[in-house]
C-alpha positions as a printed NumPy array, in Angstrom:
array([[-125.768,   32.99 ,  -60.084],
       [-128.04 ,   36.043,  -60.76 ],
       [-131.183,   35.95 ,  -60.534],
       [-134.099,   36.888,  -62.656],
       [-136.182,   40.189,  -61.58 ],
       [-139.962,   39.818,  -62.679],
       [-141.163,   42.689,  -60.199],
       [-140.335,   44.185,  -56.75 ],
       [-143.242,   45.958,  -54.313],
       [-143.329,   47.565,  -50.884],
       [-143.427,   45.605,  -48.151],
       [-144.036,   46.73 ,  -44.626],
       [-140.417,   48.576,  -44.281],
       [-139.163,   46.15 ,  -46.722],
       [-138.921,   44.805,  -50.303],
       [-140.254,   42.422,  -51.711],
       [-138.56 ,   40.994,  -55.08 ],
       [-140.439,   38.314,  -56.974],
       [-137.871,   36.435,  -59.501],
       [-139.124,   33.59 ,  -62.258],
       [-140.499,   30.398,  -61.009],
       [-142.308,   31.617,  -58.546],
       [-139.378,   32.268,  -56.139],
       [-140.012,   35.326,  -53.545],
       [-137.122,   36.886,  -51.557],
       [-138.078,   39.748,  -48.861],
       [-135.231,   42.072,  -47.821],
       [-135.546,   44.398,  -44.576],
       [-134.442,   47.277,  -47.117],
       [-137.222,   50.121,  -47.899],
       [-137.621,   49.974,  -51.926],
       [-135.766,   52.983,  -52.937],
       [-132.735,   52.011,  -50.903],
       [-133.199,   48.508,  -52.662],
       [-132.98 ,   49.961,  -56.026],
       [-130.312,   52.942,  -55.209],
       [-128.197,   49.745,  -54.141],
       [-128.728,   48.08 ,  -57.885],
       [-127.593,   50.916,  -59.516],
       [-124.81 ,   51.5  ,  -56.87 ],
       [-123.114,   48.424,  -58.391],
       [-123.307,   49.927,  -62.188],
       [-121.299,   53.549,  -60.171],
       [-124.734,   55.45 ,  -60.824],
       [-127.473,   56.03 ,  -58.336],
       [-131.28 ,   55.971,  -58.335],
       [-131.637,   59.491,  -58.642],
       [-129.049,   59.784,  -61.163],
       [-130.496,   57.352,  -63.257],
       [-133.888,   58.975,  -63.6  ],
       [-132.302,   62.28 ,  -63.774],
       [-130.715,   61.231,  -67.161],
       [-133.228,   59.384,  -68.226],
       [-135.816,   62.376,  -67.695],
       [-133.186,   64.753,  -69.279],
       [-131.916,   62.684,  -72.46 ],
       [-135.114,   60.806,  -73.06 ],
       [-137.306,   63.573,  -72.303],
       [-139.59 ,   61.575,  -70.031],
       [-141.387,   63.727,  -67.22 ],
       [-143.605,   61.485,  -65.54 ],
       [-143.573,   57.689,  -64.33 ],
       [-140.057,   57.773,  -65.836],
       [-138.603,   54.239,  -66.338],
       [-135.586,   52.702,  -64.999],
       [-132.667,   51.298,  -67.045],
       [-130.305,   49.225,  -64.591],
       [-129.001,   46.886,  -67.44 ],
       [-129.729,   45.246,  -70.325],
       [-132.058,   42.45 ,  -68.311],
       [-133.751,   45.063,  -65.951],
       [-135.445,   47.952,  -67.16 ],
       [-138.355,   48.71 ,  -64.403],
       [-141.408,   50.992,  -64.886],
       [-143.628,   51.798,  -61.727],
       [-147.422,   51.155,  -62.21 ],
       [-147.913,   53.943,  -59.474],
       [-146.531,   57.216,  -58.489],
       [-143.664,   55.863,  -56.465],
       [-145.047,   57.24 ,  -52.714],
       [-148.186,   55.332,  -53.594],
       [-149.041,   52.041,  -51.588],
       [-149.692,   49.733,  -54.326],
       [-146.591,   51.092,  -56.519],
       [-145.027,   47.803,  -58.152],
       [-141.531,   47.988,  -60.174],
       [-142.229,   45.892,  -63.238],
       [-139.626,   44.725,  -65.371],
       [-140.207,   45.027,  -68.971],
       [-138.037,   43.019,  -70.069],
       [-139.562,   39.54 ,  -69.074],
       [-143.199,   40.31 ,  -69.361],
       [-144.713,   38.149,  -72.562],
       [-148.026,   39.796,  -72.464],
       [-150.46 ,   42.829,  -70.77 ],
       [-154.185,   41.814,  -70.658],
       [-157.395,   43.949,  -69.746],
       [-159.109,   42.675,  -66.797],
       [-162.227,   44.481,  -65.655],
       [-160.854,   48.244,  -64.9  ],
       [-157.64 ,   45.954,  -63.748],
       [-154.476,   44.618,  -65.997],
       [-153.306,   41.013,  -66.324],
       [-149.559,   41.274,  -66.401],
       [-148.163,   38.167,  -67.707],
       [-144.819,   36.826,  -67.722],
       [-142.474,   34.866,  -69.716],
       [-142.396,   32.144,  -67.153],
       [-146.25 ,   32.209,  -67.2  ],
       [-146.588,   33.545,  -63.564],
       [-149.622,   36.098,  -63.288],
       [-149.839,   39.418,  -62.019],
       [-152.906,   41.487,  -61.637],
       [-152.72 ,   45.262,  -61.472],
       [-155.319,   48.007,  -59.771],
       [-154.863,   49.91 ,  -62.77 ],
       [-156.538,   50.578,  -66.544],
       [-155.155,   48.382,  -69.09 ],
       [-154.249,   51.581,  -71.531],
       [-152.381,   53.121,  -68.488],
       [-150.423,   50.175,  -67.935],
       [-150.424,   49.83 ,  -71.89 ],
       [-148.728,   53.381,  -72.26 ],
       [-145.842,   52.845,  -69.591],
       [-144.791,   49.456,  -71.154],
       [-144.741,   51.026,  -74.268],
       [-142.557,   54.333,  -72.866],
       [-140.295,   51.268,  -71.824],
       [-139.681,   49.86 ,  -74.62 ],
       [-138.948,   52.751,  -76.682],
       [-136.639,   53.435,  -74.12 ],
       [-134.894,   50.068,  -74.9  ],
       [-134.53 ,   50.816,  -78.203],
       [-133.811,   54.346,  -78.021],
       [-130.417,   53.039,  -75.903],
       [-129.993,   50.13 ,  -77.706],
       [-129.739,   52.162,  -81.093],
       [-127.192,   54.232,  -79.344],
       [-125.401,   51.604,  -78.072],
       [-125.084,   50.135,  -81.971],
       [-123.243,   53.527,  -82.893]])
């Protein structure tokens, strides 16, 4: 059985993927090579996601990731940055301001808090799901 994605980060040359109920799986895989591998199973890659994405969408920066209908990722970094986090969009219930931080929140009430402005974070959810609609209006035609 699959299971569910809430967000995957950079270990130290590995990944770390956190799923619901608190379960936490680290593979000796760098990140990108994680995700190229996820979208290796749909016949697309990484790059070739974002590519399309960037061109049909016309998204240029922080572009989100559409893998399937139950992950759709947006970094909350640049993705060379340390403290870059995949989040999936799908499965968070909430986004809170904390401080200059953001309270992710999750459907299965786990907590998340990011080094990053609340409208920042805001903005990039937001890009994400207009990019789940955007497809799934397409998909409808």
């Amino acid at each position: 059985m699959e299971k569910t994605i809430l967000y995957i980060q950079k270990g130290n040359r590995s990944t770390i993927i956190h799923y619901i109920n608190n379960e936490v799986e680290e593979k000796e895989i760098l990140l990108e090579k994680y995700l190229n591998n996820i979208c290796l199973e749909f016949l697309t890659t990484l790059s070739g996601r974002i590519e399309a994405i960037k061109e049909k969408y016309n998204i240029v920066k922080n572009v989100p990731i559409y893998i399937k209908d139950n992950l759709v990722l947006f970094p909350t970094f640049s993705k060379n940055h340390i403290s870059n986090i995949y989040l999936n969009s799908i499965y968070i219930k909430k986004i809170l301001p904390y401080e200059d931080k953001t309270i992710i929140v999750f459907y299965d009430n786990q907590e998340l808090i990011i080094d990053k402005h609340y409208h920042t974070i805001k903005l990039s959810y937001e890009k994400c799901l207009k990019l789940i609609n955007k497809i799934n209006i397409n998909n409808e035609r």
